[in-house]
N, C-alpha and C positions, 0 to 999 in steps of 0.2 A: 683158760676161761671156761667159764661153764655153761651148760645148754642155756641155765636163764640169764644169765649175761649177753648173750649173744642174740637171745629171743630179744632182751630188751632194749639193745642197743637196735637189732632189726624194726624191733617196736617203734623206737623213735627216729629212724629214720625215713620210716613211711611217714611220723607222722611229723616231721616235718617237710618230708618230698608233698605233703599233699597242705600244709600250711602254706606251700611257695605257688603250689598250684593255685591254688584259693589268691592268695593275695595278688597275682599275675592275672587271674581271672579276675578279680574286683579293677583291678588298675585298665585291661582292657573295657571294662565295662565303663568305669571314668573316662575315659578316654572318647568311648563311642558316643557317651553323655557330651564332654566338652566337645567333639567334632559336630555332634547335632545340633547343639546351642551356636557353634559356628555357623555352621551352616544357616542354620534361622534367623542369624544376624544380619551376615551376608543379605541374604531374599529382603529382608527388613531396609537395611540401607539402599541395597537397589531399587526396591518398590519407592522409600522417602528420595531417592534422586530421582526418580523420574515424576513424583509429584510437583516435586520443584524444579523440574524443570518445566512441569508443563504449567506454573501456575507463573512461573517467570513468562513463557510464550502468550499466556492469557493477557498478563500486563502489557505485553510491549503491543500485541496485536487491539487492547482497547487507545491505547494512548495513543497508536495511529489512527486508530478509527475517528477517537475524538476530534487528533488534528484536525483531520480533514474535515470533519463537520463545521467547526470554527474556520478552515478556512476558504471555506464554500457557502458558510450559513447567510450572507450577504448575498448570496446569489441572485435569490426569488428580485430584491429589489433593484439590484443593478438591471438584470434582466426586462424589468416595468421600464428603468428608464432611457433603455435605448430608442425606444420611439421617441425619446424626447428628440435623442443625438441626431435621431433621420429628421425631423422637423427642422433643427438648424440648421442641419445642412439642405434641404428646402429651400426654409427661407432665407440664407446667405445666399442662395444663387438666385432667388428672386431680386435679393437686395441688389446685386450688384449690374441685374438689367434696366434696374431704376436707375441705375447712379448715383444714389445718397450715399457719399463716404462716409457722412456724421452716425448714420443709423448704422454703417454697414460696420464702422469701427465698432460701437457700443454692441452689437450681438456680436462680434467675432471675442470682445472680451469676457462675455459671460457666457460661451459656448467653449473656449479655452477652461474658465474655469471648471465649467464642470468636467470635462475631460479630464484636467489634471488631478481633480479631487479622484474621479471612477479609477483612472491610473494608480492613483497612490493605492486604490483599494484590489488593484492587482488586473485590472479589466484592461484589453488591449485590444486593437484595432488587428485586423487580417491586412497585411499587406498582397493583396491582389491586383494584378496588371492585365490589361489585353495582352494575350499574347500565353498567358502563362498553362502552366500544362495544366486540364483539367484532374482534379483531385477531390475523389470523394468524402475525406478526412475531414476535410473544411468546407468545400462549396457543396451548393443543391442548385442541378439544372433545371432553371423555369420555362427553358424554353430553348430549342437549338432554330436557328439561321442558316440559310445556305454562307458558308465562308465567301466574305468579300474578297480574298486571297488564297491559295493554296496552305501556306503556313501556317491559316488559323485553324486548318481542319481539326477535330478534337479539342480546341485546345477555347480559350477562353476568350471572346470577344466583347462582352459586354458588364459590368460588377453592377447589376440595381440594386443592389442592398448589400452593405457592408457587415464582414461578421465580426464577431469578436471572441475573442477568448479569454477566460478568468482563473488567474493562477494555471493556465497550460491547458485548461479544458477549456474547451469547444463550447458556447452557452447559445451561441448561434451562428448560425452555418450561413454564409456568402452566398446572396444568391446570384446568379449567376447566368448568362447568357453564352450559350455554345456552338460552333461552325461544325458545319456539320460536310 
């Protein structure tokens, strides 16, 4: 072979060592392209899950809220008519130092009723006894007594006013007489 045979095959073997170079350099630069584009996707879908996430937390946290608005928005008025409830129970023990059974049936049936109605609207009666441990959750002491007995000390001797609670809350607190 001859010098320029061998100049020219040297020739093109540079130049294609340096076409391979080139194109292995273009394919990593694609490459750093598509990994970047990955990447931005990634950051993109994690930033869209956490927006839905937090707009799903939004929903569930107004749809509780509203619950409860609705099922406490009766409150202001049941709350007006518990005086009604201490009046009947007044005057049913008024009625029954008179002795009229005829009157005293006729308010026990319209005092029934409206109870059963406030009940159905979630309103309930405090079950408190003499005797029972005082508890500030429910009652308010109006007043403490020397305990007629050692047992009652702390503990609850007298209920002047009945409380009640509506759907599990407390709308009025038991008042309450204490041994002291």
């Amino acid at each position: 072979m001859s010098e320029q045979n061998i100049n020219e095959e040297l020739n093109q073997e540079v130049a294609d060592n340096q076409n391979e170079t080139e194109i292995q350099e273009e394919n990593l630069t694609e490459k750093s392209e598509v990994e970047i584009l990955k990447e931005e996707l990634q950051k993109e879908k994690d930033q869209f899950l956490r927006l839905f996430a937090e707009f799903d937390n939004y929903k569930k946290r107004t749809t509780k809220e509203r619950f409860d608005i609705f099922k406490t928005a009766n409150s202001e008025t049941i709350t007006a008519l518990l005086p009604v409830l201490d009046d009947f129970e007044r005057g049913i023990k008024q009625i029954e130092l008179a002795e009229d059974n005829e009157l005293l049936k006729g308010v026990l049936l319209i005092q029934n009723k409206l109870i059963e109605i406030l009940r159905g609207k979630g309103l309930k009666a405090m079950e408190i006894n003499q005797g029972d441990e005082f508890n500030t959750d429910q009652m308010e002491a109006i007043t403490q007594i020397p305990a007629p007995s050692e047992d009652l000390k702390g503990k609850v001797v007298d209920v002047v006013e009945t409380g009640y609670t509506l759907n599990e809350k407390v709308i009025r607190y038991a008042k309450v007489v204490t041994g002291q």
